[in-house]
N, C-alpha and C positions, 0 to 999 in steps of 0.2 A: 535348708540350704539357703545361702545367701543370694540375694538376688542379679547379681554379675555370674554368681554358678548357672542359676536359672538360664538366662538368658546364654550363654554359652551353648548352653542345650539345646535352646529352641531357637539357635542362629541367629540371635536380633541383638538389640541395643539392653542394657539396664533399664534406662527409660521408657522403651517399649514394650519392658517385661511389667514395669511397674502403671504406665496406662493402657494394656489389656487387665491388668487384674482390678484395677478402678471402672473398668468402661464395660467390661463381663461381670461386674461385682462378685468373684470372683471372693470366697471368704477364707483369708488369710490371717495366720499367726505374726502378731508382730512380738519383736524383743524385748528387752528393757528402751531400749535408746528410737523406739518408733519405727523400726526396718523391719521389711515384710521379712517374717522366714519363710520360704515358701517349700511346700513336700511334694513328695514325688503324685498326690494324689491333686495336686495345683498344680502341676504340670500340664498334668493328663486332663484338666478341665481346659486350660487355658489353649490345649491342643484341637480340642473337640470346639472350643468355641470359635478360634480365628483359622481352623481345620490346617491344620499344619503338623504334615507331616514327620516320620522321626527322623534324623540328623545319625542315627546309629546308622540305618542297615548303607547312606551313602559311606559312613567309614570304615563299615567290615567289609568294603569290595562289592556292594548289589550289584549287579549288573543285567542291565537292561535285556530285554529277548530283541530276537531282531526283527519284529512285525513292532516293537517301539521305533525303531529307528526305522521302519522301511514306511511305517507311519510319518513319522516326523520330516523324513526323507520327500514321501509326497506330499507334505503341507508346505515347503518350502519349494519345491519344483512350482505347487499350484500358484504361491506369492507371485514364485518370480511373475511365470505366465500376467497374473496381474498388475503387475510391474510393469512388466512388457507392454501390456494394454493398455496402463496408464499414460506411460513414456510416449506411445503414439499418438494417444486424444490429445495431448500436451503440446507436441510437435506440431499435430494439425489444428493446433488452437494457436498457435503462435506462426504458423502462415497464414490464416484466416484474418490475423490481426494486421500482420504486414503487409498484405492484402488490400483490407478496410483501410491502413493507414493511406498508402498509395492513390487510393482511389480519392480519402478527403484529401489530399494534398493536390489532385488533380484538378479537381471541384474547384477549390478556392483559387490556383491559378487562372483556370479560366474567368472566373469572378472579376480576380483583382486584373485580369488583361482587358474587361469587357469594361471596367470601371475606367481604367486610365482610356480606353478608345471613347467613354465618353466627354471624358475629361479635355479630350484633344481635341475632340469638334466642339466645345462650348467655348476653350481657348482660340480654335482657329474663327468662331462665330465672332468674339469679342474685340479679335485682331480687324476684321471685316468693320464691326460698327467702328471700332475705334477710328478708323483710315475715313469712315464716313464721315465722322463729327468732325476730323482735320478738314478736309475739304470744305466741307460748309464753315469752317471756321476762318479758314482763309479764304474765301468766297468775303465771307462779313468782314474782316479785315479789310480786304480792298476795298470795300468799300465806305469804312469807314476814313481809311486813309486819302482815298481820293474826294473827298466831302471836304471842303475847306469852313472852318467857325468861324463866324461872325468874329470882328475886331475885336467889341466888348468882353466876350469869353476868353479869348484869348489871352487880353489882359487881366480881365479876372483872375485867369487859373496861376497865371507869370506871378503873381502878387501872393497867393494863398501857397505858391510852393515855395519861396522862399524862407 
């Protein structure tokens, strides 16, 4: 049989019929033109080796007992269950976080409040000296300005500013 029949049979691809018989070495008749033929006793190899069942008894109607389904039935109620379980650690993973987030955002206000109250008393300390230097500044002032120069300086400096 040609290898698109094969694989019909064993529900897969041409291609996947032709790398299980390369990958199971699998020993196959080819034709003139290098195509696997492949016989119903390479089937049943290639069935036994990637264990894959027959594709028949799904088309004559098999039908399953119903401890399959009542089976299958409690393997999927168990998922949900863990589902369910997951969905909650997930929830209280993501208020945990929301959480955490709140508290660092807390944290850091207080920081950046405690930073700028320092900030305010080194400004109000600098405002203080500043007001002092004025003072003694005007202090030396007057008293420079109530100092009268000698004649000669005076003319001196009249002469160099022009």
């Amino acid at each position: 049989m040609k290898t698109h029949e094969a694989a019909r049979e064993l529900g897969v691809s041409s291609q996947t019929v032709i790398k299980w018989i390369r990958h199971y070495n699998i020993d196959c008749a080819k034709n003139e033109r290098g195509h696997f033929d492949i016989s119903k006793e390479n089937i049943k190899q290639i069935r036994e080796a990637h264990n894959i069942q027959p594709r028949s008894s799904a088309r004559k109607g098999h039908v399953q007992s119903s401890t399959d389904f009542d089976a299958v039935e409690a393997q999927i109620q168990e998922m949900c269950k863990q589902m369910g379980s997951m969905m909650g650690r997930i929830a209280e993973n993501d208020r945990r976080i929301e959480e955490k987030a709140g508290e660092v955002v807390t944290f850091q206000v207080l920081e950046h409040r405690t930073e700028i109250t320092n900030l305010q008393k080194k400004i109000y300390e600098l405002e203080e000296r500043l007001t002092m230097v004025e003072e003694q500044l005007e202090k030396k002032e007057g008293f420079i300005a109530n100092k009268k120069l000698p004649r000669w300086k005076t003319l001196f400096m009249n002469l160099w500013s022009l």
